[in-house]
N, C-alpha and C positions, 0 to 999 in steps of 0.2 A: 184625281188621285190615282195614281199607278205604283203597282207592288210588285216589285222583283223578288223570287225565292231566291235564297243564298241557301247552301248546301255547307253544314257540319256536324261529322260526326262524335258524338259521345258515350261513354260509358254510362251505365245504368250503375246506382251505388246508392247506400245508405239503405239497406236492408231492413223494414221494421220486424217485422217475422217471417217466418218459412214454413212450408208445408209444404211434401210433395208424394204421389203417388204415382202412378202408369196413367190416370184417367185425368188428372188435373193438378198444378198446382196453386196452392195459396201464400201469396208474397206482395210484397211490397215495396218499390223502389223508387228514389228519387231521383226527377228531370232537373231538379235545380242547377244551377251553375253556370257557366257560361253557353249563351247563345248569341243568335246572330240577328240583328233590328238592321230595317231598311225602310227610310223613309225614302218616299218621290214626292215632293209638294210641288204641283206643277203650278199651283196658284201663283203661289211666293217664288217660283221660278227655282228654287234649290232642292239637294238629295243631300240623304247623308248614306252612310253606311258604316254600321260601329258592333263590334265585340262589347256586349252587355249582361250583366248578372241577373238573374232571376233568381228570388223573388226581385221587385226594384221596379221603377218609376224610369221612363228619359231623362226627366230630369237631373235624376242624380249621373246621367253622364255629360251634364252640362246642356241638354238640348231643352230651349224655351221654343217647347213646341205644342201646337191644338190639333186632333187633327188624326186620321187612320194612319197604322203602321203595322209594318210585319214583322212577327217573330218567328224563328227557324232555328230549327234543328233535327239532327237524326238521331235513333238511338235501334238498338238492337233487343231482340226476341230470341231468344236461339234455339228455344220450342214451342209448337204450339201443338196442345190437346183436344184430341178431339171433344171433350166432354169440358175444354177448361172456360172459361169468360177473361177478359180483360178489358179494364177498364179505364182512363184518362181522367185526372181529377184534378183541373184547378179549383184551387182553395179562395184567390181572387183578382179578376182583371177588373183592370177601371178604363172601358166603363163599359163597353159594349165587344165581344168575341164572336168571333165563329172560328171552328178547327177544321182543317182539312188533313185527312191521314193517305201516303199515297196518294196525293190530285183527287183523292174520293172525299165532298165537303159531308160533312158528320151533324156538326148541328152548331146552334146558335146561343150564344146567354147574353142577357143585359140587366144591371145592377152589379156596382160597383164592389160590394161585401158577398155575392151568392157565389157562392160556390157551386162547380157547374162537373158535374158527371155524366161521362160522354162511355159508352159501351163501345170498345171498336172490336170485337169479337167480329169475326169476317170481313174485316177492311186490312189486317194484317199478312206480312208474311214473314216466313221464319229468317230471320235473317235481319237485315235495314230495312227500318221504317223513315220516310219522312213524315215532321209532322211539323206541320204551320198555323199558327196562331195569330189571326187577323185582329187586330184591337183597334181599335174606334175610340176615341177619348175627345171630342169637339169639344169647341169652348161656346156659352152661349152667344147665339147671334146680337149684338151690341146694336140693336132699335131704340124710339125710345121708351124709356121707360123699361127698358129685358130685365131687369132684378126685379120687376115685383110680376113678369110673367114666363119663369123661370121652365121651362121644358125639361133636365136631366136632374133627377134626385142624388143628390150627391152634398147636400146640406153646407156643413161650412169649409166644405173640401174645392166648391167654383164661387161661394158668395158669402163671406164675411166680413165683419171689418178686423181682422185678426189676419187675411191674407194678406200676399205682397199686390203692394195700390192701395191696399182696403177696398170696403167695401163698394164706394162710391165713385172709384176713380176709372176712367176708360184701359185704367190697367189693372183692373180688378182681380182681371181673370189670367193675367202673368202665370208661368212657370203650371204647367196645366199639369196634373197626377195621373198622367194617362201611363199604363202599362202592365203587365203582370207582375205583380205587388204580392201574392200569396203561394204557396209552395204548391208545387209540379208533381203529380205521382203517378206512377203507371201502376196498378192492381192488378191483381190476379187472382182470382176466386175460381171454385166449381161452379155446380147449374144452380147454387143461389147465393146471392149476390144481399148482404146487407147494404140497404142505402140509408139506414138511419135507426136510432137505439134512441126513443123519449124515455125519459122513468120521469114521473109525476109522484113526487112523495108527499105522504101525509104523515102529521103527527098527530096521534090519536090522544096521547095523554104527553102533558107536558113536563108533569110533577115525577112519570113515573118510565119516561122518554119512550114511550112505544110508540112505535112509526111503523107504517107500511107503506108500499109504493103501487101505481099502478105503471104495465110498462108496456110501451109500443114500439112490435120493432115492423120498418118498412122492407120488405123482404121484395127483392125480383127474382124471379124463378125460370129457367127455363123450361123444366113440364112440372106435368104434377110428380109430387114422389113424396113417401115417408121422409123425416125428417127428425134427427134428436136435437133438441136445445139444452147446452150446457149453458146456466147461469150462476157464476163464482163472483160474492158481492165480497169486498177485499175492505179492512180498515187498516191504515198503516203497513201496509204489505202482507198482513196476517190476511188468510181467507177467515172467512169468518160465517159464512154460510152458501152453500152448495143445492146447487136443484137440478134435475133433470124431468126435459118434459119432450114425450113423443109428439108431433103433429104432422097432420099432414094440408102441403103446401100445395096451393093452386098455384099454374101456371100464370107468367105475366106480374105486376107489381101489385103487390096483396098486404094487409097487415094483419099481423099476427097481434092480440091483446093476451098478455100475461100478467102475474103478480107477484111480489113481494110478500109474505105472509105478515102478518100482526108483530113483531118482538122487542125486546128491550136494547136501541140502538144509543149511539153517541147523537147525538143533538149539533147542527153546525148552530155556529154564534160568532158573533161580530167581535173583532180581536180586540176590544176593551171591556169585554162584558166576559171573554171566556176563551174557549178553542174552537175555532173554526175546522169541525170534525168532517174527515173530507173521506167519503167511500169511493172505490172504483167497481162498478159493474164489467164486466167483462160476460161479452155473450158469443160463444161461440158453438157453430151449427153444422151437422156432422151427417153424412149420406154413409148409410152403412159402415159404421166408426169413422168414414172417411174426413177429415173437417174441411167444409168447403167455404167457410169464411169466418172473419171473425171482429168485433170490435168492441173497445172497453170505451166506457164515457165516464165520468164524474158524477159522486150522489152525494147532497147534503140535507139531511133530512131537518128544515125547519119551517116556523110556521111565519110569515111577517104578512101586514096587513096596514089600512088605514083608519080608523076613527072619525069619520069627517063630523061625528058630532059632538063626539071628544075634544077634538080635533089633537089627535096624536097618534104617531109612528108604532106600531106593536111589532118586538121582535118576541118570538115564542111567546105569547101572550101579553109581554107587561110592556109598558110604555118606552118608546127608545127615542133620547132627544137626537135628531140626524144634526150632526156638526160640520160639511157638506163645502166642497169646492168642484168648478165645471175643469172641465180638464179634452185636453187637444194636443197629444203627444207629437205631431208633427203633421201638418199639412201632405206631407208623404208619406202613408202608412209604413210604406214597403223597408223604408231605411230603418225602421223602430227597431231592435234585434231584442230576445228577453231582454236581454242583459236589462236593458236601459228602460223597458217598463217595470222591471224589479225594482229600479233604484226607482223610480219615479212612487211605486210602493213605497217604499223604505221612508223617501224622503215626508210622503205623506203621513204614516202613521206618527213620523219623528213631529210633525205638526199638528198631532192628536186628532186628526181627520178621522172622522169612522163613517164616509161617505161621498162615494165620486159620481158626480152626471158627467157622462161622455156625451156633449156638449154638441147636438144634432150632427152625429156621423155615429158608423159604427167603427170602432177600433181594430187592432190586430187579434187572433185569434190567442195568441201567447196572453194577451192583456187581461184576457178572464179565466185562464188555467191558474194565471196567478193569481187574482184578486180572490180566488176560490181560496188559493191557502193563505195567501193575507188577513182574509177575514175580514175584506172591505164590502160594507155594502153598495151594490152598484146601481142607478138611476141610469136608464138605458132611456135616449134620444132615438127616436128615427129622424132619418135624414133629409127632416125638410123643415130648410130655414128661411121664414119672412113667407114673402109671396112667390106666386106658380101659375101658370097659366089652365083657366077656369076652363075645365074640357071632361065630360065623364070618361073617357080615355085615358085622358093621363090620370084621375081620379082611382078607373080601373089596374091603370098599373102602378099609382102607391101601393093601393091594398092588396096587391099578388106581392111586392117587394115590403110591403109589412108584414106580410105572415110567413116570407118568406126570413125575415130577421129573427119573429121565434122561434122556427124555427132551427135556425141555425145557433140560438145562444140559448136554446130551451133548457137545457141539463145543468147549468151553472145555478148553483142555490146564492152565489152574490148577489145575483141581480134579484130586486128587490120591485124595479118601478118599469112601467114600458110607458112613454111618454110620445104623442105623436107629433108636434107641431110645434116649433120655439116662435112665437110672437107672430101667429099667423095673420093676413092682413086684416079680417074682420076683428080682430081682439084690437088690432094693433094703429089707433088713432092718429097716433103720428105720424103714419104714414101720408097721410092727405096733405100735410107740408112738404113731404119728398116727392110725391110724383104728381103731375098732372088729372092722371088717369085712373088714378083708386078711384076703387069704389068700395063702401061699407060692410059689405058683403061677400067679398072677393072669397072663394078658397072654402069658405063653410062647408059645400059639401064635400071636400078634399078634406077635410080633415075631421067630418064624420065617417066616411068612408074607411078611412086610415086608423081610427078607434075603433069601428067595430071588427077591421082583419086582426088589430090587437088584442083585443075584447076573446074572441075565437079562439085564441090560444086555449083558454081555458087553463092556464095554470097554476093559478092561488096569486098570482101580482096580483098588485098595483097596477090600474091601469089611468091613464089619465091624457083625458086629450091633446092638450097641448099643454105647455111651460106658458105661463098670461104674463100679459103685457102687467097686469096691476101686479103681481111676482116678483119684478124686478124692479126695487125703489129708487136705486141708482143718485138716492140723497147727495150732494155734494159734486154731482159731476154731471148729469144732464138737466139736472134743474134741483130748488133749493141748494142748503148747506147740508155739509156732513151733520151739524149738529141739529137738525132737524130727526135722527134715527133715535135721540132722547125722547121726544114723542108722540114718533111713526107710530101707528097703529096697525101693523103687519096682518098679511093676510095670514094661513096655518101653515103656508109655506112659503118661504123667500128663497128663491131659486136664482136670483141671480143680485151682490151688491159689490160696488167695491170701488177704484178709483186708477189711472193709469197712473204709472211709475218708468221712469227710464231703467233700463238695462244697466251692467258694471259698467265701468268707466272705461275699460281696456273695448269690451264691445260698440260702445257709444263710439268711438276714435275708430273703430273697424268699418262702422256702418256710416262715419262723416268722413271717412279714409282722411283721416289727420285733419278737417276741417273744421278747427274746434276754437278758431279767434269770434271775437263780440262786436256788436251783438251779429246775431245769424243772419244772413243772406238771402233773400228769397230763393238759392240756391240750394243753401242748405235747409231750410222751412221745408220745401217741397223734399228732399231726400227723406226727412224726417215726416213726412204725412204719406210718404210710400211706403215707410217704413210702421205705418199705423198708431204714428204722433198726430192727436187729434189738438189743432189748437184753440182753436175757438173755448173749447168745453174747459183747457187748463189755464186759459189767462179770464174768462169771462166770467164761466159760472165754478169753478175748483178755485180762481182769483189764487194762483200759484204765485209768487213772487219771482220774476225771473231773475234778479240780483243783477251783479257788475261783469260777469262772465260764465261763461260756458259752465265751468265747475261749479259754482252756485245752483244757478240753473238746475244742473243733475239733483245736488243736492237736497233744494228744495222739493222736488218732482220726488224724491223717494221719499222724504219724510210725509209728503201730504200723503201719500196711500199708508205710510205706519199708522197717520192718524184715524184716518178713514176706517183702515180696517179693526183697529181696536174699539173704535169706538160704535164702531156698526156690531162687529161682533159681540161685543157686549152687553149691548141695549137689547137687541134680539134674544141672546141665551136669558136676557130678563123674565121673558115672556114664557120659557119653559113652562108648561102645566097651567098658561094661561091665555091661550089660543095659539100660541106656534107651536108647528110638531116638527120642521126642519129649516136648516137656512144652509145655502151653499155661496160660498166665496166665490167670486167670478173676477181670477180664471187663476189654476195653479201654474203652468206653464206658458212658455213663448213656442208658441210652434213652428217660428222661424226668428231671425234676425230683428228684431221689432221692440218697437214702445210700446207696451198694454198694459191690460189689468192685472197682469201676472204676477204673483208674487218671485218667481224664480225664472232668471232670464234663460233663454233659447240653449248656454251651458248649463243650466241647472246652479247656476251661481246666484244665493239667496240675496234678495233685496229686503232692505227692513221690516217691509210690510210681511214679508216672511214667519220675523222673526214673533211681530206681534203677533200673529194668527196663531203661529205655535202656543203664545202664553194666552190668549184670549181664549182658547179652542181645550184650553185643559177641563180634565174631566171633573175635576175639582177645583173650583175657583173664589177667590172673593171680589166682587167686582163693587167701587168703588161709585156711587153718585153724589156728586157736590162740583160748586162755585167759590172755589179755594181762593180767588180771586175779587169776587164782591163784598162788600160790608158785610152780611150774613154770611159766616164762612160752617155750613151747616153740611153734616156728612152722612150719608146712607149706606152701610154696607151689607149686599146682600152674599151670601156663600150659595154657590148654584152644584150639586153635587148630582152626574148624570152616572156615576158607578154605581155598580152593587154592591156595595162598602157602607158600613154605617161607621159611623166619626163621632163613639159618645166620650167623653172627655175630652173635649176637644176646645183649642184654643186658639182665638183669632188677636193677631198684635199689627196694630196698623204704628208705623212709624216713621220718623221723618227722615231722608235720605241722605239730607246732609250735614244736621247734626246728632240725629240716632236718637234723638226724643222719641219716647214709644208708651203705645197703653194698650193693654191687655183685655183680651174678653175671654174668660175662661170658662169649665165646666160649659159647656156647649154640645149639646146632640144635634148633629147634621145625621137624617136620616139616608139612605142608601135612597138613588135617585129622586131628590125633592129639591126643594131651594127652603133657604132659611134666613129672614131677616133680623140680623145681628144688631145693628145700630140704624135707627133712625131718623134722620133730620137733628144731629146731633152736635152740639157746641167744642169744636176741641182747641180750649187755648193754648196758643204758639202751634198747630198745627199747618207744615207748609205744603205747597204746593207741590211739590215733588215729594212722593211719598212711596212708601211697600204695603203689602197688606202680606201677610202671610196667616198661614194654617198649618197648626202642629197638631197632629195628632195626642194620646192621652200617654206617650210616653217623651214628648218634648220633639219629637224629630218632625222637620218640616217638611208637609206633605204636597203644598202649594205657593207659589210665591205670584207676584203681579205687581209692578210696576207702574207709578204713572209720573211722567213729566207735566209740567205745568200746562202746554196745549191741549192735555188731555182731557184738564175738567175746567177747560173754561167756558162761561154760559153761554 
């Protein structure tokens, strides 16, 4: 591999603040925007050379490429201080960087998510800088058996079955995420340098909301010297309380431990329980009044936890049922903009989710500034999916890039869970069918290693080894029926169920480019199993019906996941308060072009299974058990109420859908988060199959409804 520099110059723009005296200034500005990418594969015999955006992937300028490339650009300084610092901040390259300023090399990062802070104070001059950005993104080497001895932590970003190939195919590892994906900043500070603002809150009384925080900030200094710290904690743009504290800072990278005092704050809370009450800290540090840096982070002061012998979720003390889908906003971080993790927010609460696993990767940094004020609780994955190759090496460098992820998402009060392992290979049995070469034990100490860097955090999560294999029941679609989740016996968490669905009909015809005559071709089969159409699992054990054509086909494919997931989701919220404490839907999104377990295809265009999640996932429900169908046509309806709402006068009317036959249960107390069984094993003559169940409150207005077609309670 050979790397030519290309030479372009840019303007410095996007100002976050200013400061400026005779001895230093403090600013902030953005390298984003266009640069210059130069590949040489001398391998594959071709070059390219292209005008490309940053942040951003190759990919997204069309190159299906693995493999080092250079990125180039200049930019301009037009003073420099003798007393000032400046520094280089990518937020993130995938997969491996090193920077050179002026032909001077600076230094090196590897992990995909770390944000990598480069000092070039003495490498610059006032005037044009060049600065080149070497990226490495390889794909792994294709031996056999490489998916279960995987070498780069990069989770289901190089091996899933959600990529393009999936997971099993020698095109697994298609359209590689290699590039500068995270935003570009050049800093400016005096002789101390914040590298990082932790605040650790606590809530001291829950009843009477007093919190205090402890707080650590990573200071680099250039000598010693007196120092004042202003700290302004802000709710809603009001300041709300102010501190000033003298110190004095040693030379070199040192940390400074401060505190929050004891007082009566707003409490964050999950957006169906309350307001997700969001503080900004801002600390900023002053040399002789001078300020020589500054940074504001996010505070939400709450308290959440596990029960493992409860076996229940506590948010602020009292039990929270997690209502829960795995989520993979796109195989390409870098193309994600807010915008469209907003909606991806939106779209989720509108499906009464109050809980997202970001699904072994870490996401965009926009992704938890939001879920902070959504008020979603978040299940944070490190990045290592299945198996890895057994080396205390690579061992050693999970656990530097695990403590290096609490780092980096430490200050977000969403995140609720740090999770190290999705179906590592000693959990993970099935794997002795796929490869030759398992062994039983494969990865154990990779992913105690990987628990205890998370463990270290020390922040009041949840920490948990790994996502298990016995977690994910996958009823109905890698062995058994769907309707076997009627008398699963769930572990306290189900983190992963659900069933593959096709995409709308206009993308099915985009991704068969108009190849949609019957039956399918082994042509199009193989298009559709690149595309992560698994078919063995939808004609064998899901026994989909494929019908007379193509349109069928679809059809069928989306109703069996409505079925699946109504029926999973329901059986489980059963267990509320009677060993589950959460279940997550797997998976809300298409993170590219594809057949999965999504409920919303790669446009965000809802598939039925959608729709059921939404009404299955309500916070208030009557869910429905019976065989409307056999000689005993005997009915159970339980009301599962996960609000803080009490429901006394309350009335349940289960009725029939197609001629409005209806019978009433009335005077009813549904307590604020409990379950209550209404009717048991009960005879309703001319009761049909297709039926509603609603819930009115004590002044007639209906506060839940739920639906069921005849497939739905059949035995």
């Amino acid at each position: 591999m050979r790397i030519i520099l290309l030479l372009a110059l840019f303007s410095l723009s996007s100002c976050a603040f200013f400061s400026e005296n005779n001895d230093w200034i403090v600013n902030i500005e953005s390298l984003n925007g266009n640069w210059r990418l130069e590949i040489i594969d001398e391998n594959d015999n071709w070059a390219g050379q292209y005008s490309v955006t940053v942040p951003g992937h190759w990919k997204m300028s069309g190159i299906n490429y693995a493999g080092a490339a250079n990125y180039h650009r200049q930019f301009n300084v037009e003073r420099l201080f003798d007393s000032g610092r400046v520094w280089l901040e990518l937020e993130g390259v995938d997969y491996e960087s090193a920077v050179t300023v002026n032909n001077q090399y600076i230094s090196r990062n590897v992990g995909y998510f770390i944000p990598h802070q480069i000092e070039l104070t003495g490498h610059l001059q006032a005037g044009t800088n060049a600065l080149n950005v070497w990226v490495n993104s390889p794909n792994e080497h294709q031996t056999a058996d490489w998916s279960l001895h995987k070498t780069l932590i990069k989770g289901v970003l190089n091996h899933h079955d959600t990529r393009p190939g999936g997971a099993w195919s020698d095109k697994g590892q298609d359209w590689n995420s290699g590039g500068i994906w995270g935003d570009v900043t050049i800093r400016q500070t005096g002789p101390i340098a914040l590298r990082a603002v932790k605040v650790r809150p606590q809530v001291n009384s829950i009843e009477k909301s007093l919190t205090s925080a402890g707080i650590q900030l990573d200071v680099d200094s250039a000598r010693e010297v007196s120092a004042t710290i202003e700290m302004v904690l802000q709710h809603q743009g009001v300041d709300s309380e102010h501190y000033v504290i003298e110190e004095q800072i040693q030379p070199g990278q040192t940390t400074v431990e401060l505190a929050l005092p004891q007082a009566t704050r707003a409490l964050w809370w999950p957006w169906d329980w309350g307001k997700p009450n969001l503080y900004d800290l801002s600390v900023s540090v002053f040399i002789d009044g001078k300020l020589t840096d500054q940074k504001t982070v996010p505070v939400g002061f709450r308290e959440m936890g596990l029960d493992s012998e409860n076996k229940q979720f506590l948010v602020n003390g009292q039990p929270y049922f997690v209502r829960g889908t795995n989520y993979i906003a796109s195989q390409w971080l870098g193309e994600v903009t807010a915008e469209q993790y907003q909606q991806d927010l939106n779209l989720m609460k509108e499906a009464n989710i109050n809980s997202v696993r970001v699904h072994a990767h870490v996401a965009g940094k926009a992704f938890y500034d939001l879920a902070d004020k959504a008020g979603l609780v978040i299940w944070q994955d490190f990045p290592l999916q299945w198996g890895y190759i057994d080396s205390p090496r690579f061992a050693l460098e999970a656990a530097r890039q695990a403590k290096a992820m609490t780092d980096l998402l430490y200050n977000h009060p969403s995140i609720a869970f740090w999770s190290g392992h999705n179906e590592p290979p000693w959990d993970a049995t099935w794997m002795q069918y796929k490869y030759p070469s398992y062994q039983p034990n494969q990865n154990k100490f990779l992913t105690e290693r990987v628990y205890q860097a998370l463990t270290s955090a020390g922040d009041g999560r949840v920490v948990r080894k790994a996502s298990y294999t016995h977690e994910h029941p996958w009823l109905g679609w890698y062995s058994g029926t769907y309707k076997d989740y009627r008398t699963y016996r769930p572990s306290m968490i189900v983190s992963e169920f659900g069933a593959q669905a096709m995409p709308s009909w206009a993308l099915m015809e985009e991704i068969l480019q108009g190849r949609m005559g019957w039956p399918p071709s082994e042509d199009v089969l193989s298009t559709l199993s690149y595309h992560n159409y698994q078919h063995h699992e939808t004609l064998n054990i899901a026994h989909i019906q494929q019908g007379k054509n193509m349109s069928g086909f679809w059809h069928n494919s989306q109703e069996y996941q409505r079925l699946v997931t109504k029926l999973a989701a329901e059986n489980l919220r059963l267990r509320k308060g009677a060993g589950v404490a959460a279940i997550y839907q797997f998976m809300f999104v298409d993170s590219w072009p594809s057949i999965t377990w999504s409920v919303l295809d790669v446009d965000r265009a809802p598939k039925p299974g959608y729709l059921a999640l939404k009404e299955s996932y309500q916070p208030l429900l009557a869910v429905a058990q019976a065989d409307l169908l056999s000689e005993r046509s005997l009915l159970t309806v339980t009301i599962i109420n996960d609000s803080l709402s009490d429901y006394t006068g309350a009335t349940l009317v289960v009725t029939n859908s197609y001629n409005h036959k209806s019978w009433a249960f009335s005077g009813l107390s549904v307590a604020a988060n409990s379950t209550l069984q209404v009717v048991k094993q009960q005879s309703f003559d001319g009761l049909a199959s297709y039926l509603t169940l609603e819930i009115k409150d004590n002044k007639g207005k209906t506060v839940s409804t739920n639906h069921y077609v005849a497939k739905d309670l059949e035995g």
